[in-house]
Residue frames relative to the residue before (quaternion, step in Angstrom):
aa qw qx qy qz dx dy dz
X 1.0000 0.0000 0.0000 0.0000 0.00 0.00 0.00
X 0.4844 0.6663 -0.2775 0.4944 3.61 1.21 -0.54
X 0.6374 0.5568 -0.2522 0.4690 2.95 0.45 -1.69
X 0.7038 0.5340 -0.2074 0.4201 3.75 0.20 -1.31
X 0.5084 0.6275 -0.1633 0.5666 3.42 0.85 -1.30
X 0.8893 0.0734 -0.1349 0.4308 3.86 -0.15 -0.87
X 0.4597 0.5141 -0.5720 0.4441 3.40 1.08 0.08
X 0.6400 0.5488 -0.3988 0.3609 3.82 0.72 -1.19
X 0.6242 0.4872 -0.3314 0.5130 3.60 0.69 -1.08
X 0.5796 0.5651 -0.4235 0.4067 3.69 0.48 -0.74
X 0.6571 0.4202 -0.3228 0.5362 3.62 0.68 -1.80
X 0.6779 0.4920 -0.4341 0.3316 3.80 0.05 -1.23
X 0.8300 0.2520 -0.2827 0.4095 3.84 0.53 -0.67
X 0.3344 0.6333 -0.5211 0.4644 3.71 1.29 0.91
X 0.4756 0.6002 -0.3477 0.5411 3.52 1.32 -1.68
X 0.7251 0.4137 -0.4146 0.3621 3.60 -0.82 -1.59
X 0.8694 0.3583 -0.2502 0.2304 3.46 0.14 -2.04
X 0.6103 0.4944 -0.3802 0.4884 3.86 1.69 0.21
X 0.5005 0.4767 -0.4097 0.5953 3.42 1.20 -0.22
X 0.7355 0.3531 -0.3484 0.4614 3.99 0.04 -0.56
X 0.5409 0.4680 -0.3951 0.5765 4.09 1.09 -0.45
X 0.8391 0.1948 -0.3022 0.4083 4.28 0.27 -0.38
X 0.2400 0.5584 -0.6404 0.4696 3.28 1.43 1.11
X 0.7945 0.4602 -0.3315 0.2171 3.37 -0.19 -1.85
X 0.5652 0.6737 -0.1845 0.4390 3.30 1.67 -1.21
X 0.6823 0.3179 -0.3377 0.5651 3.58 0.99 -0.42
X 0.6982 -0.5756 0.3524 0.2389 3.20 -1.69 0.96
X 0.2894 -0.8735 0.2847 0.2686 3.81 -0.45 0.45
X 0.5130 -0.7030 0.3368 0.3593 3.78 -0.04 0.73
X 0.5566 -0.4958 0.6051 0.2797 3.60 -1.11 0.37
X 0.8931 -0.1595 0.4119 0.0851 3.26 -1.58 -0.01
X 0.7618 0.0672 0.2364 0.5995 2.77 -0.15 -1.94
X 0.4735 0.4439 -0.5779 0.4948 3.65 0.93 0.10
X 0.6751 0.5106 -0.4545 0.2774 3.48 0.08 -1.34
X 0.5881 0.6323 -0.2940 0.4098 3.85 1.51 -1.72
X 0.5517 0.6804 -0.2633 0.4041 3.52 1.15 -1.26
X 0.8804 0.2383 0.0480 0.4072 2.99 0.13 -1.62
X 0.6324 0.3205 -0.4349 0.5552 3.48 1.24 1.04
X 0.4474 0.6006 -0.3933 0.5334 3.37 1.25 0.07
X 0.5498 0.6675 -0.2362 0.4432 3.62 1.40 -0.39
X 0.6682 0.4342 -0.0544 0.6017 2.89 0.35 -2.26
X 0.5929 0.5603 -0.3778 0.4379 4.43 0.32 -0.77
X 0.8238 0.1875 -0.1604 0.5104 3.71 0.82 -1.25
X 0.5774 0.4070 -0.5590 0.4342 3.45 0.88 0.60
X 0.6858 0.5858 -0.3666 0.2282 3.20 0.87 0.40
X 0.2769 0.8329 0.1382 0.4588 2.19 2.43 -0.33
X 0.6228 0.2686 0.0404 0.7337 2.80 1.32 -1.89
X 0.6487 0.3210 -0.3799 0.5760 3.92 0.16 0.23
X 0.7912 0.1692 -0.4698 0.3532 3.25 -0.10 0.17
X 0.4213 0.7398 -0.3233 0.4131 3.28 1.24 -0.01
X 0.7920 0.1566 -0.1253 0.5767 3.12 1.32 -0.94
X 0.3819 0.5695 -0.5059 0.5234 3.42 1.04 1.34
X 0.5040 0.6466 -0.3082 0.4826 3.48 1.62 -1.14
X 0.7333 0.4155 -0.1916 0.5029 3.65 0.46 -1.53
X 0.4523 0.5500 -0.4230 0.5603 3.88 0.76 -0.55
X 0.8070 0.4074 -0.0967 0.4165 3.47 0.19 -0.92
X 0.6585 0.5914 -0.2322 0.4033 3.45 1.05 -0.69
X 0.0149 -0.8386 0.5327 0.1127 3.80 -0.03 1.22
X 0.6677 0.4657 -0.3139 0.4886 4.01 0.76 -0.55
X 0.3299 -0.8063 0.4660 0.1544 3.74 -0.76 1.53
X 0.3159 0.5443 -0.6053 0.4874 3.37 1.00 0.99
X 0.7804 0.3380 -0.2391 0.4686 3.67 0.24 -1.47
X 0.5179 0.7219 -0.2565 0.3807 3.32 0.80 0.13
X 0.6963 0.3206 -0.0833 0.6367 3.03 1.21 -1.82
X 0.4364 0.4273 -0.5543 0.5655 4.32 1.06 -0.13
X 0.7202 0.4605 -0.4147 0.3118 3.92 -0.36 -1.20
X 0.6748 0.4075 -0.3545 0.5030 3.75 0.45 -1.24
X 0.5153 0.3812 -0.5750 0.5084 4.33 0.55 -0.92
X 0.6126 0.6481 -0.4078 0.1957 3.77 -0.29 -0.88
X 0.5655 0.6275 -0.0915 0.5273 2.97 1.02 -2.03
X 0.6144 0.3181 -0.4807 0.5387 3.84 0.05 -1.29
X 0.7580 0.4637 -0.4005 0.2236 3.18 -0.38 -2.01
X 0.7235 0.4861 -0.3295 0.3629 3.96 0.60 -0.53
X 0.7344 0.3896 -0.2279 0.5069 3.44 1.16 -0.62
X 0.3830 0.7321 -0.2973 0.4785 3.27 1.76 0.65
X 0.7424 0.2451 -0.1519 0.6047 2.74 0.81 -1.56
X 0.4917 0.5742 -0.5646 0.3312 3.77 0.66 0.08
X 0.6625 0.6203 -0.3021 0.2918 3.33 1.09 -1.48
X 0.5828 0.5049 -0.3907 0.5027 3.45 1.37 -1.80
X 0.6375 0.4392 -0.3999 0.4906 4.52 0.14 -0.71
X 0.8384 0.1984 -0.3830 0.3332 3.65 0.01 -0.03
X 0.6701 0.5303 -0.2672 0.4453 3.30 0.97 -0.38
């Protein structure tokens, strides 16, 4: 039963050291890349639940606040990618 035990632990820290060798290997972001590129991933999330919100939305007041919403997120997605 031992035996089993340390072979796993063996494999588990082989995993770590090849996962930690194609960290080093990948290029490293800036700063403001990192700021960039969660400010992204934030309003696309944003925008999906937004448009789960409207999926959902029967009164065309709450409707018409969700869709102004919507632009304003896929706005500001546009002004970051473009």
């Amino acid at each position: 039963m031992a035996r089993g035990w340390e072979s796993k632990d063996v494999e588990s820290q082989q995993d770590l050291a090849e996962q930690r060798a194609q960290e080093r290997m990948r290029p490293q972001m800036s700063a403001e890349e990192r700021e960039k590129q969660a400010r992204r991933e934030s309003l696309r999330m944003d925008e999906k639940r937004l448009e789960a919100d409207l999926g959902k939305a029967r009164h065309p007041k709450h409707r018409e606040q969700i869709e102004a919403a919507l632009g304003h997120v896929r706005g500001k997605l546009g002004e970051l990618e473009g």
